[in-house]
Jmol script that loads the backbone (N, CA, C; Angstrom):
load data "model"
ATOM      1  N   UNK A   1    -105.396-310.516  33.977  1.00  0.00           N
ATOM      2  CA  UNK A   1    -104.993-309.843  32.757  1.00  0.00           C
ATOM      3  C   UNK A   1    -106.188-309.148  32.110  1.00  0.00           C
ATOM      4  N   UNK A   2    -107.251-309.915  32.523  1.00  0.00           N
ATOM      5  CA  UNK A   2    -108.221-309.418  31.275  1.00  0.00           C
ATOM      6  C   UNK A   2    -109.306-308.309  32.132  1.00  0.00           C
ATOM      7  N   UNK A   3    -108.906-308.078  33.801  1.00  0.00           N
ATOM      8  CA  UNK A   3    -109.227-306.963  34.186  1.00  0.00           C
ATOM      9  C   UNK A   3    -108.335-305.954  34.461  1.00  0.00           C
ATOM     10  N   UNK A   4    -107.083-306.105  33.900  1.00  0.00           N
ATOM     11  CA  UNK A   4    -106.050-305.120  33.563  1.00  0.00           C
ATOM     12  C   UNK A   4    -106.251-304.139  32.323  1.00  0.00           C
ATOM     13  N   UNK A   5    -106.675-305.007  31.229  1.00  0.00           N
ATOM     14  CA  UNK A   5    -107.390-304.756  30.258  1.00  0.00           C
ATOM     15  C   UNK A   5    -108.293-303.373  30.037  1.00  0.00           C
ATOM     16  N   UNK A   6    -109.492-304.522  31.012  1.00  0.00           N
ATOM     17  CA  UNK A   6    -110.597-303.912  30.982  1.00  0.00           C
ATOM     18  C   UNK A   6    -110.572-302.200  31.624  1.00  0.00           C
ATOM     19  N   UNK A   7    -109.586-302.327  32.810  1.00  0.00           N
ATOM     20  CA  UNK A   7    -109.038-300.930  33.479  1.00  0.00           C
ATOM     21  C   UNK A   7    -108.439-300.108  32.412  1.00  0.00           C
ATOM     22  N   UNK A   8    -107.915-300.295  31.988  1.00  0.00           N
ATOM     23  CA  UNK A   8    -106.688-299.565  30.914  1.00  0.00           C
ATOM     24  C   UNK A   8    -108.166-298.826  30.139  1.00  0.00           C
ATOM     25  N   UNK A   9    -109.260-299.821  29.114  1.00  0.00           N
ATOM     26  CA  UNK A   9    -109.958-299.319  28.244  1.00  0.00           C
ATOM     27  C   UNK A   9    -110.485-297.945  28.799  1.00  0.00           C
ATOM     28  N   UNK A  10    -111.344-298.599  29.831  1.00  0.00           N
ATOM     29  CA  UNK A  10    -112.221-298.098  30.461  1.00  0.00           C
ATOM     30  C   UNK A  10    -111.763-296.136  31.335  1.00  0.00           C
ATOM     31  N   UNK A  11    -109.947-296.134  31.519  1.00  0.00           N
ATOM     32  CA  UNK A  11    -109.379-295.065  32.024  1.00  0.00           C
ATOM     33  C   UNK A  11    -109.043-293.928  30.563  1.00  0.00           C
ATOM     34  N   UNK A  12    -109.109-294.956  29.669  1.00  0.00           N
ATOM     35  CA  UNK A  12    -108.617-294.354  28.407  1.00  0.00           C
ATOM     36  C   UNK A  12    -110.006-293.202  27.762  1.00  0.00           C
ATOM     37  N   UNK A  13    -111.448-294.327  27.839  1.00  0.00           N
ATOM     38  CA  UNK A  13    -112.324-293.805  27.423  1.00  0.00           C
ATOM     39  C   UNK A  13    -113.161-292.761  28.397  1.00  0.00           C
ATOM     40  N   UNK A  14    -112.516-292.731  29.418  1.00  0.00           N
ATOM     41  CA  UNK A  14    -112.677-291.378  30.129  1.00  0.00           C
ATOM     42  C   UNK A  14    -111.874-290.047  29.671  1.00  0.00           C
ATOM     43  N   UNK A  15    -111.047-290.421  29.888  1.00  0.00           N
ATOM     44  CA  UNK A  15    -109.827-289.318  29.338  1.00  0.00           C
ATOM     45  C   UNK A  15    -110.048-288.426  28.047  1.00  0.00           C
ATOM     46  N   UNK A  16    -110.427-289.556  27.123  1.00  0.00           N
ATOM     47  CA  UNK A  16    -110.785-288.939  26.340  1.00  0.00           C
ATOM     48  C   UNK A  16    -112.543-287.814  26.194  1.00  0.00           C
ATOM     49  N   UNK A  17    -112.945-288.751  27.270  1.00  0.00           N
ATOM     50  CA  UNK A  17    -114.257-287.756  27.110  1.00  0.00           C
ATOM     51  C   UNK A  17    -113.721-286.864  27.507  1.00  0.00           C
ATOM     52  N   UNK A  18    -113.093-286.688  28.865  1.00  0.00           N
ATOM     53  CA  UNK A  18    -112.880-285.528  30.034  1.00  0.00           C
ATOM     54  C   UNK A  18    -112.203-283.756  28.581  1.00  0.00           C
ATOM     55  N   UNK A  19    -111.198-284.825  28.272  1.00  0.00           N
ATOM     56  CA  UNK A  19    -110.581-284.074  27.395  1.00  0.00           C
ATOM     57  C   UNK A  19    -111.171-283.093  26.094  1.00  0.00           C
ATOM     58  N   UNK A  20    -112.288-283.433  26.114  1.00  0.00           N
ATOM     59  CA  UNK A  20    -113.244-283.148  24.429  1.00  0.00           C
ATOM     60  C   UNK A  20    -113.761-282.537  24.986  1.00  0.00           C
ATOM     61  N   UNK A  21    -113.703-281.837  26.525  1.00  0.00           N
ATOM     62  CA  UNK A  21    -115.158-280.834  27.113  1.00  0.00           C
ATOM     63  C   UNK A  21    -114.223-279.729  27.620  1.00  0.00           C
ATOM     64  N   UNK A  22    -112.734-279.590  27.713  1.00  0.00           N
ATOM     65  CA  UNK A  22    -112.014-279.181  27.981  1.00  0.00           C
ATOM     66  C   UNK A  22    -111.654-277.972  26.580  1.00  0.00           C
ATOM     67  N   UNK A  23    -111.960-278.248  25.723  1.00  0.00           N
ATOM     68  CA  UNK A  23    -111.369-277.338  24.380  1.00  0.00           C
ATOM     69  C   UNK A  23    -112.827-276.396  24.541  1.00  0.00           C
ATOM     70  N   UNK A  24    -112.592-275.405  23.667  1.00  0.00           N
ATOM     71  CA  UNK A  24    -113.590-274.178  23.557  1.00  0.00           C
ATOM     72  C   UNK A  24    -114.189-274.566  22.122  1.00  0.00           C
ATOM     73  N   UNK A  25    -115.549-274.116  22.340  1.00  0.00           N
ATOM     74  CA  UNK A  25    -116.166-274.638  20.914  1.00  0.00           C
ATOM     75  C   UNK A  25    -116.896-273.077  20.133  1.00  0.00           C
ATOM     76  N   UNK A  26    -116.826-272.903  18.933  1.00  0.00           N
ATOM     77  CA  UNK A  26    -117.218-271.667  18.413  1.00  0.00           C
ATOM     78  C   UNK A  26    -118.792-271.623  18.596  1.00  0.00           C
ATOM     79  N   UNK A  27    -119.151-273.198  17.828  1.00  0.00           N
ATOM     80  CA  UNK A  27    -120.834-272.569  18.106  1.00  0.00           C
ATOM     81  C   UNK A  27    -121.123-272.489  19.138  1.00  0.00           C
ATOM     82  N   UNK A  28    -120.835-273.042  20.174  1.00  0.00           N
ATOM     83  CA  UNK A  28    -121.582-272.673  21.942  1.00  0.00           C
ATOM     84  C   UNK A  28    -121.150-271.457  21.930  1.00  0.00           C
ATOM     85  N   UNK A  29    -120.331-270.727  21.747  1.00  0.00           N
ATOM     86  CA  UNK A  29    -119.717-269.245  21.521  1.00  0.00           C
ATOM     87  C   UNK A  29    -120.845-268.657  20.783  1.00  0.00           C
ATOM     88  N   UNK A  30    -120.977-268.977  19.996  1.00  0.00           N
ATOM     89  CA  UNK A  30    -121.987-268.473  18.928  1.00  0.00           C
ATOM     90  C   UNK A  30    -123.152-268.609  19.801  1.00  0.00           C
ATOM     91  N   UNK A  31    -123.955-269.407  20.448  1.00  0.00           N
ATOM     92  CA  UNK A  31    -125.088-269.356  21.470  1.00  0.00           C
ATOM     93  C   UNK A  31    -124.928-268.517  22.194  1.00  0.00           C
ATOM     94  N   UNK A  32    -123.828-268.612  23.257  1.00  0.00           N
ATOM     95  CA  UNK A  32    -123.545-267.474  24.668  1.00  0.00           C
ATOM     96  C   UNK A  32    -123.543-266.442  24.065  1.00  0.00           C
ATOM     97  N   UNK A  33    -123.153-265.722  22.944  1.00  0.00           N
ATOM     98  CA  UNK A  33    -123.328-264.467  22.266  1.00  0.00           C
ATOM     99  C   UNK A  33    -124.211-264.025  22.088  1.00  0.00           C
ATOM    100  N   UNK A  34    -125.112-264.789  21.768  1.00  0.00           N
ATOM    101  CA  UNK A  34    -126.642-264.505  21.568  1.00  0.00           C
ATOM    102  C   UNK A  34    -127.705-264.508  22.404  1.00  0.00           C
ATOM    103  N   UNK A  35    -127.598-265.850  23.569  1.00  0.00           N
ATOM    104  CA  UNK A  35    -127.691-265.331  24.503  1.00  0.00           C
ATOM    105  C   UNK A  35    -127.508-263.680  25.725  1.00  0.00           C
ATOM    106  N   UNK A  36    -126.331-263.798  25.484  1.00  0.00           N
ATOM    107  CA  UNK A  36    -125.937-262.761  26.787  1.00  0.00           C
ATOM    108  C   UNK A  36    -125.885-261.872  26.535  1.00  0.00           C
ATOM    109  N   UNK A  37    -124.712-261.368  25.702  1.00  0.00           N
ATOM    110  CA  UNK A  37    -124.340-260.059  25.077  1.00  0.00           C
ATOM    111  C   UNK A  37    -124.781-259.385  23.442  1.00  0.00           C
ATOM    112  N   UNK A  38    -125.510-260.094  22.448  1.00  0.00           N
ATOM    113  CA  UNK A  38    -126.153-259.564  21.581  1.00  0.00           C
ATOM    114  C   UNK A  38    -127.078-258.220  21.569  1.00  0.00           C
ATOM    115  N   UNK A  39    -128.200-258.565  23.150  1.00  0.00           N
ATOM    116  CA  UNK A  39    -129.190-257.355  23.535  1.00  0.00           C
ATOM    117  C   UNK A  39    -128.188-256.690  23.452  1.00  0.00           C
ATOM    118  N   UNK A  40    -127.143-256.461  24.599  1.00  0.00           N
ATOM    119  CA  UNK A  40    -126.503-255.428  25.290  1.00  0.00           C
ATOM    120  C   UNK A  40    -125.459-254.281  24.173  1.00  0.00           C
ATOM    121  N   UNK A  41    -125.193-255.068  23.104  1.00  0.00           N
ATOM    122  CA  UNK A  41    -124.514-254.729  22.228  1.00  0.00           C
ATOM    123  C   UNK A  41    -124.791-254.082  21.431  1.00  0.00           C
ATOM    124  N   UNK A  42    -126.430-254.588  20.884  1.00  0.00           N
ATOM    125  CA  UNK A  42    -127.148-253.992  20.068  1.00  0.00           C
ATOM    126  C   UNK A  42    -127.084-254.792  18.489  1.00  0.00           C
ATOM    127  N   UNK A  43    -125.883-255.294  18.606  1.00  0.00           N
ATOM    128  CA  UNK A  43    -125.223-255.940  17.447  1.00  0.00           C
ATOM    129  C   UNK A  43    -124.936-257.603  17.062  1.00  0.00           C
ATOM    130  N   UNK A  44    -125.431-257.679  15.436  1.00  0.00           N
ATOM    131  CA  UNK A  44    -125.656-259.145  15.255  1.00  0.00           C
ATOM    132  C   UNK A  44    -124.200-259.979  15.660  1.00  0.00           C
ATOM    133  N   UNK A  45    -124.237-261.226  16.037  1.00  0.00           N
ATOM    134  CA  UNK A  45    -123.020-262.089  15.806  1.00  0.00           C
ATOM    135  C   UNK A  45    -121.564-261.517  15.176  1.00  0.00           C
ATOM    136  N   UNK A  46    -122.388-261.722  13.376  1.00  0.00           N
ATOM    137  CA  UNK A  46    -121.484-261.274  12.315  1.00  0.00           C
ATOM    138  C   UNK A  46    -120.412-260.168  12.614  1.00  0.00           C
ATOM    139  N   UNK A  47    -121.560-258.831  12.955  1.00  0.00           N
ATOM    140  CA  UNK A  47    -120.845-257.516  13.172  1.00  0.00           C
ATOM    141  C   UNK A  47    -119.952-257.336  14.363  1.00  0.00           C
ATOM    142  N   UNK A  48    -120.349-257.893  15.319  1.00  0.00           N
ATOM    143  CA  UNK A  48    -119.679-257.824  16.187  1.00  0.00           C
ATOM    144  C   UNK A  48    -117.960-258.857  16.138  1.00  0.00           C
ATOM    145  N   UNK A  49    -117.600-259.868  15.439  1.00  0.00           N
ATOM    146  CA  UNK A  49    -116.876-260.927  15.528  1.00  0.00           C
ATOM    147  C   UNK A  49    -116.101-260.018  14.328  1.00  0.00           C
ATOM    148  N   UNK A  50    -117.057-259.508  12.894  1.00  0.00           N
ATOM    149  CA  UNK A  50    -116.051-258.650  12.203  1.00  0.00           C
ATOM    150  C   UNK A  50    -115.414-257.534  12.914  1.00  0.00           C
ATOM    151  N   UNK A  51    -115.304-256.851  14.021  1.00  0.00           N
ATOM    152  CA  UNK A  51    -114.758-255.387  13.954  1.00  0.00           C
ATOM    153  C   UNK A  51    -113.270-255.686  14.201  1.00  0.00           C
ATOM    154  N   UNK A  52    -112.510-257.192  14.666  1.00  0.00           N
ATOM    155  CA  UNK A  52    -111.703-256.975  14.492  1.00  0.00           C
ATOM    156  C   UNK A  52    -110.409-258.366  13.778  1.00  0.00           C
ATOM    157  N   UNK A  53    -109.707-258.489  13.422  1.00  0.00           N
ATOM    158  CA  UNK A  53    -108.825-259.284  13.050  1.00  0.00           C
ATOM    159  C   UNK A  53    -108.815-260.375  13.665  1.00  0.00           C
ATOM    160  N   UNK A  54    -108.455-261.725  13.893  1.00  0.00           N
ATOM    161  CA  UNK A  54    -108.027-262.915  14.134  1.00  0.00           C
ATOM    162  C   UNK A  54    -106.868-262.397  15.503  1.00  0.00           C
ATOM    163  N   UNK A  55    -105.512-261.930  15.245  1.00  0.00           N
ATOM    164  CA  UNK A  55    -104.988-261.590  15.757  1.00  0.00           C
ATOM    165  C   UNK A  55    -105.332-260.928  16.795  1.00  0.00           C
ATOM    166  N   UNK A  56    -106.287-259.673  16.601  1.00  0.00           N
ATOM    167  CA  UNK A  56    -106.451-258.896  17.654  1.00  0.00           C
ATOM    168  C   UNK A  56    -107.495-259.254  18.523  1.00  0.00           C
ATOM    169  N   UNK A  57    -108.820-260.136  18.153  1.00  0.00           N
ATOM    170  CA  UNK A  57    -109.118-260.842  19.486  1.00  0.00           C
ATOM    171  C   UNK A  57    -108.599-261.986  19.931  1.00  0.00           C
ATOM    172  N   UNK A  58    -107.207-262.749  18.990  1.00  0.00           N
ATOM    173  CA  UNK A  58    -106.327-263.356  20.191  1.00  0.00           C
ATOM    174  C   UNK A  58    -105.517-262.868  21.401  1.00  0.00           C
ATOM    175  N   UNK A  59    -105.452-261.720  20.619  1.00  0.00           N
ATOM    176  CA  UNK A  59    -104.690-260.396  22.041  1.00  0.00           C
ATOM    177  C   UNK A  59    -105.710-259.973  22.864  1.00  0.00           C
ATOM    178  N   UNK A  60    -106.730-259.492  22.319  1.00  0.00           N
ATOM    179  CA  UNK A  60    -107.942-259.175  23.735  1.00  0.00           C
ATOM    180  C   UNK A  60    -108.339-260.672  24.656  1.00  0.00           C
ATOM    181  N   UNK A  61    -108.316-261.656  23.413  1.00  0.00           N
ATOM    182  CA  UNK A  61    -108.464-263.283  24.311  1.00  0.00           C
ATOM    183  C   UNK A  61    -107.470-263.508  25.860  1.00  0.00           C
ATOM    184  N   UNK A  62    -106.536-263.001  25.340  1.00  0.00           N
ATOM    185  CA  UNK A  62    -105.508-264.002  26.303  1.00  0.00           C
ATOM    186  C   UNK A  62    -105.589-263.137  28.233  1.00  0.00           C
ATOM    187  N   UNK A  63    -105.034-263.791  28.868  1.00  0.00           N
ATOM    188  CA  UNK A  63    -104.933-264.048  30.087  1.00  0.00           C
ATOM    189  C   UNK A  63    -106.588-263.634  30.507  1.00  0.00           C
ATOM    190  N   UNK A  64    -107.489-264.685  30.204  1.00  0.00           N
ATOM    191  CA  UNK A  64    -109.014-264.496  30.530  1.00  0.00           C
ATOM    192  C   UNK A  64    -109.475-263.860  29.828  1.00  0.00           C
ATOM    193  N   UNK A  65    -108.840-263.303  29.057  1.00  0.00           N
ATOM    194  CA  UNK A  65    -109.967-262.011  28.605  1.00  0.00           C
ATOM    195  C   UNK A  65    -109.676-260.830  29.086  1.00  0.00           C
ATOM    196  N   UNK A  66    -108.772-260.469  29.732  1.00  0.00           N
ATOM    197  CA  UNK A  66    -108.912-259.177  30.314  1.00  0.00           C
ATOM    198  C   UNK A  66    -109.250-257.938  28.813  1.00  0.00           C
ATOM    199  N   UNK A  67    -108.162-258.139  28.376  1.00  0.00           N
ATOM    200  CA  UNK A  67    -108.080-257.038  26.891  1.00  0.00           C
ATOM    201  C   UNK A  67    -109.386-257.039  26.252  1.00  0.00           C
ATOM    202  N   UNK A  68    -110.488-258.540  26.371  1.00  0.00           N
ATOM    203  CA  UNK A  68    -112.033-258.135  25.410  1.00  0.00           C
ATOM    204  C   UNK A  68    -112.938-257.853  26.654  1.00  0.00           C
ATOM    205  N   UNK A  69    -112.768-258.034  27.774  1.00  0.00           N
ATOM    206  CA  UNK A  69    -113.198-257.344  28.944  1.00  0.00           C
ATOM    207  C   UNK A  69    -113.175-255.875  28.776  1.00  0.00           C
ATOM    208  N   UNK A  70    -111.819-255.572  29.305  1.00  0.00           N
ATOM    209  CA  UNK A  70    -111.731-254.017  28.670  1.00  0.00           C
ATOM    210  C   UNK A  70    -112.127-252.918  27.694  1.00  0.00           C
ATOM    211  N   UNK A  71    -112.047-253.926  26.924  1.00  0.00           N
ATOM    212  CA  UNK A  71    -112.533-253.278  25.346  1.00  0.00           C
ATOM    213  C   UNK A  71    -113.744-253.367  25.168  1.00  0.00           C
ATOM    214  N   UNK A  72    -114.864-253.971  25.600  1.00  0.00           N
ATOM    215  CA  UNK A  72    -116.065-254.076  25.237  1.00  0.00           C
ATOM    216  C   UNK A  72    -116.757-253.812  26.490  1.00  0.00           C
ATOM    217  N   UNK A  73    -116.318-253.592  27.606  1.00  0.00           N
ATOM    218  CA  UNK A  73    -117.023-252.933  28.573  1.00  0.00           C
ATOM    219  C   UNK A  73    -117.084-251.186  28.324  1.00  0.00           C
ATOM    220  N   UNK A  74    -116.126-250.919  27.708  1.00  0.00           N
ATOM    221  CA  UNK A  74    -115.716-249.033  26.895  1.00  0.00           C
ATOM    222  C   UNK A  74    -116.311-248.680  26.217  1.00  0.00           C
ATOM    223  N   UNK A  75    -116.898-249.904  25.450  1.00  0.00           N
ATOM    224  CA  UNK A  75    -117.296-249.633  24.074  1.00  0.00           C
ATOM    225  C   UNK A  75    -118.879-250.419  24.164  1.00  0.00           C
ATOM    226  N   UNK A  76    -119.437-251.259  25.534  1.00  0.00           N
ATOM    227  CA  UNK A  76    -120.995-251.492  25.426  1.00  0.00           C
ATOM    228  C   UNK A  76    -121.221-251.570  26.574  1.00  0.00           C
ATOM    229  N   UNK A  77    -121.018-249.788  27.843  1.00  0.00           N
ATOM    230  CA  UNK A  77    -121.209-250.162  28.594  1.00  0.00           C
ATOM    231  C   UNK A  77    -122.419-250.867  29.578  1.00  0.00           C
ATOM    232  N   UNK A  78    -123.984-251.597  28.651  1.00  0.00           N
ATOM    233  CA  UNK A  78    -124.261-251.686  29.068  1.00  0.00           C
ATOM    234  C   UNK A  78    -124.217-253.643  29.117  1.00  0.00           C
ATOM    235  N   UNK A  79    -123.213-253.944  28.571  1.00  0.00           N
ATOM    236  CA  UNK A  79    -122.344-255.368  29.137  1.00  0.00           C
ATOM    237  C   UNK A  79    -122.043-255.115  29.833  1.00  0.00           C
ATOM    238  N   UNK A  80    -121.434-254.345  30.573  1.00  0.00           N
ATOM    239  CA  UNK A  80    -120.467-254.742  31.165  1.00  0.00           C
ATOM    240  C   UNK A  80    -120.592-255.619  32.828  1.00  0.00           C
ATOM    241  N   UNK A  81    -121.959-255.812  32.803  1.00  0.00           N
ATOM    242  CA  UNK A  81    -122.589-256.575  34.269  1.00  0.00           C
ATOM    243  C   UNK A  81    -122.182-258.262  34.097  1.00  0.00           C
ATOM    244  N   UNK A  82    -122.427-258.314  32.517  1.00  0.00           N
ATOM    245  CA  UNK A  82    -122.016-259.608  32.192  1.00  0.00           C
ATOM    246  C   UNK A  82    -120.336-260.037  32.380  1.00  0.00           C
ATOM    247  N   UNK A  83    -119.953-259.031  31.309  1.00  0.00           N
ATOM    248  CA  UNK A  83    -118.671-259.434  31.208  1.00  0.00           C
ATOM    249  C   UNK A  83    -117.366-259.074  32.573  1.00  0.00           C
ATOM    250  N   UNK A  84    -118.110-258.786  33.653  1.00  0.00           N
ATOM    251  CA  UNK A  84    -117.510-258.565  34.769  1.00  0.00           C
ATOM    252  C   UNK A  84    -117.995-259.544  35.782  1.00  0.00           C
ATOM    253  N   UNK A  85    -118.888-260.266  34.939  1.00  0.00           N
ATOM    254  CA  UNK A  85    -119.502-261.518  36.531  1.00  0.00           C
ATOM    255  C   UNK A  85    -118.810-262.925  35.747  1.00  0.00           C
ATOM    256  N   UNK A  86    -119.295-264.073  36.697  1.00  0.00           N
ATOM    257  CA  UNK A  86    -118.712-264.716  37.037  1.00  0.00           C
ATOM    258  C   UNK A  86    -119.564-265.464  35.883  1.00  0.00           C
ATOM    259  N   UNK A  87    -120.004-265.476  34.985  1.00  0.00           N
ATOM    260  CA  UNK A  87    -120.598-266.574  33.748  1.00  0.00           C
ATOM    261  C   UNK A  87    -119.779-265.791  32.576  1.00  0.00           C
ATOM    262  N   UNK A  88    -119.293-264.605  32.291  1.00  0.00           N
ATOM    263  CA  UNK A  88    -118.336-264.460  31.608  1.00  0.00           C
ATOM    264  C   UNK A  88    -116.904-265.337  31.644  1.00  0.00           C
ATOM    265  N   UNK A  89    -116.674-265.480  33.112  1.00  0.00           N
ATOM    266  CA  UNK A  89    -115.515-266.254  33.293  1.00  0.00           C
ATOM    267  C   UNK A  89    -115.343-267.614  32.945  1.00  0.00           C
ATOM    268  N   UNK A  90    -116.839-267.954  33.003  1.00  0.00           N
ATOM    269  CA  UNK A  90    -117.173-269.534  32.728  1.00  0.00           C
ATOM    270  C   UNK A  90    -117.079-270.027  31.360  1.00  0.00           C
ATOM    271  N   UNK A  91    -117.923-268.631  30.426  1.00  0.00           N
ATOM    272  CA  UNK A  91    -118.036-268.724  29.130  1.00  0.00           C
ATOM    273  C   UNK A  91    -116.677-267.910  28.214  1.00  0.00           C
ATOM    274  N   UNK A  92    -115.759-267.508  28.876  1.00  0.00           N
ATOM    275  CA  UNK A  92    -115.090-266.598  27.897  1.00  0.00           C
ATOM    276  C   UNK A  92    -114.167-267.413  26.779  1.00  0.00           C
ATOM    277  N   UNK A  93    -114.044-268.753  27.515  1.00  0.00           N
ATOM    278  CA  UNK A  93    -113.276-269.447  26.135  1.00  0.00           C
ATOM    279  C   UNK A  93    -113.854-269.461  24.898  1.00  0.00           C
ATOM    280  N   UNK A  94    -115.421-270.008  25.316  1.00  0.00           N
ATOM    281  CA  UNK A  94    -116.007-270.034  23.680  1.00  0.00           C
ATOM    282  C   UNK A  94    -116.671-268.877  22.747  1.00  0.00           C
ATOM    283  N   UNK A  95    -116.534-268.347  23.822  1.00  0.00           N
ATOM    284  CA  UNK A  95    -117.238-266.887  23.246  1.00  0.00           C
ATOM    285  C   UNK A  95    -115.818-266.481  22.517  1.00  0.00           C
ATOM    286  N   UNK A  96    -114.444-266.029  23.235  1.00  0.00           N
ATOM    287  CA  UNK A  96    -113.634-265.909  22.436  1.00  0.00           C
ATOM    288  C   UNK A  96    -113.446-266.813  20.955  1.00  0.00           C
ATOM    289  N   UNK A  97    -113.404-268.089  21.304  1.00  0.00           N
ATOM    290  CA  UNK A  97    -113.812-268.866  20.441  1.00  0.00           C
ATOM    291  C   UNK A  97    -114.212-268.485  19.208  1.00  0.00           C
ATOM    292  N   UNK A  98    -115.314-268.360  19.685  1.00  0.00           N
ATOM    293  CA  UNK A  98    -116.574-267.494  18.447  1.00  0.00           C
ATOM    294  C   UNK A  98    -115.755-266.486  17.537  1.00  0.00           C
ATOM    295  N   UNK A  99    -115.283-265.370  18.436  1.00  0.00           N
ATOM    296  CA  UNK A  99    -115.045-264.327  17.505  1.00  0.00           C
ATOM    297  C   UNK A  99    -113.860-264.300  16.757  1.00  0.00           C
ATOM    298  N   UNK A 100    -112.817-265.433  17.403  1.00  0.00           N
ATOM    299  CA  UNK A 100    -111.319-265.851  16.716  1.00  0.00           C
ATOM    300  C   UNK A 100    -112.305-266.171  15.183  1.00  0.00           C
ATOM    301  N   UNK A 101    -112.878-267.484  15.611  1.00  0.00           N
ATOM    302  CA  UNK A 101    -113.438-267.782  14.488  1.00  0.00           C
ATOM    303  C   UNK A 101    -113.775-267.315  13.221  1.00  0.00           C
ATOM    304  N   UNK A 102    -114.994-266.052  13.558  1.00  0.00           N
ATOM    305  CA  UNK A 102    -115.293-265.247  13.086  1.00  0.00           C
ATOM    306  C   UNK A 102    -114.970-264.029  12.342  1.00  0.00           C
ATOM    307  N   UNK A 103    -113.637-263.600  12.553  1.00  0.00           N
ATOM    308  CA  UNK A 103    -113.187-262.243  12.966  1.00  0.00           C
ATOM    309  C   UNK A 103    -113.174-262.084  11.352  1.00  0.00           C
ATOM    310  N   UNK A 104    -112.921-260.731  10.984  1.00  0.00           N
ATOM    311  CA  UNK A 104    -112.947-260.161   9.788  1.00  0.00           C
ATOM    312  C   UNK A 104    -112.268-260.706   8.777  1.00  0.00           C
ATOM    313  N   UNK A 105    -111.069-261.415   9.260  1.00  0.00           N
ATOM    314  CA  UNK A 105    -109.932-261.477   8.486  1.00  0.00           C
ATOM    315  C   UNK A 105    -109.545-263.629   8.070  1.00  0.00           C
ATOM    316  N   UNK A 106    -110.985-263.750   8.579  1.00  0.00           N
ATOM    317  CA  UNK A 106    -110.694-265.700   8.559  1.00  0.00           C
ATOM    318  C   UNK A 106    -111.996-266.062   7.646  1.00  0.00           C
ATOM    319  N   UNK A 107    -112.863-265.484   6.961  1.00  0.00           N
ATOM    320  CA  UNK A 107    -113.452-265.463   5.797  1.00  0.00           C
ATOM    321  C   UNK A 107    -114.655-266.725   6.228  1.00  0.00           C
ATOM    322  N   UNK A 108    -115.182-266.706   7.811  1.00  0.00           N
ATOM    323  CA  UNK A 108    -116.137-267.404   8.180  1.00  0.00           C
ATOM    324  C   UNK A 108    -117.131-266.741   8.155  1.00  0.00           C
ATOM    325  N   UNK A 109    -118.287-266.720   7.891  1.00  0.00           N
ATOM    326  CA  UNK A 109    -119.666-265.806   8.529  1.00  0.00           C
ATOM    327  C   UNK A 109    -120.814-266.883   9.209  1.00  0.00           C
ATOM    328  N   UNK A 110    -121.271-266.197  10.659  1.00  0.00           N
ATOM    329  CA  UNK A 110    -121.987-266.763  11.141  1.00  0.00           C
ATOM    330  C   UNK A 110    -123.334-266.377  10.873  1.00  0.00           C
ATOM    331  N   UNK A 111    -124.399-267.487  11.003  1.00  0.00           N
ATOM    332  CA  UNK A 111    -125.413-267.112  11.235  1.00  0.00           C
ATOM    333  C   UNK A 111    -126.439-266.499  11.983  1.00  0.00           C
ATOM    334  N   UNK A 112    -126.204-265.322  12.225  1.00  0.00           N
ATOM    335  CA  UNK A 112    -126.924-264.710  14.239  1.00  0.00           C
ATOM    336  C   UNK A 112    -126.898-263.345  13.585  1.00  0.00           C
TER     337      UNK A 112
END
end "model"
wireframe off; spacefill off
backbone 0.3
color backbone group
């Protein structure tokens, strides 16, 4: 019983880690931004996360990113090495993240 127990705790307190690394986080968003695409952009955090609504980088967010792929490879083409390789793909949750966060219309301002 009491290594039935001990199994149960022990599957639980995995799960839950596994699970907490699984969600997208704004400030690592806020890093990879600054990192990667800030040079390329030219543009701070702030400005860049304001140009558009909540809504509308949930619409450029969705299925990967294609729509903030698109849109910001048009508009900085000299991202676009990033946001077409394979650490964009890795990072695009939190980076989206970031700019949901951020966006003009959710009355957050970052520091970057």
């Amino acid at each position: 019983m009491k290594k039935i127990i001990s199994c149960a705790l022990i599957a639980m307190m995995g799960l839950s880690i596994a699970s907490t690394t699984a969600f997208a986080d704004y400030a690592r968003g806020q890093k990879l931004y600054l990192k990667f695409m800030k040079d390329a952009t030219g543009i701070k955090g702030d400005a860049f996360a304001a140009q558009h609504t909540i809504a509308e980088w949930k619409g450029m967010c969705e299925n990967e990113g294609e729509g903030f792929i698109k849109a910001m490879s048009s508009k900085f083409p000299s991202a676009n090495d990033f946001l077409s390789g394979a650490q964009f793909k890795k990072f695009q949750p939190d980076i989206c993240d970031f700019v949901i966060h951020y966006a003009k219309d959710s009355g957050n301002v970052p520091s970057c």
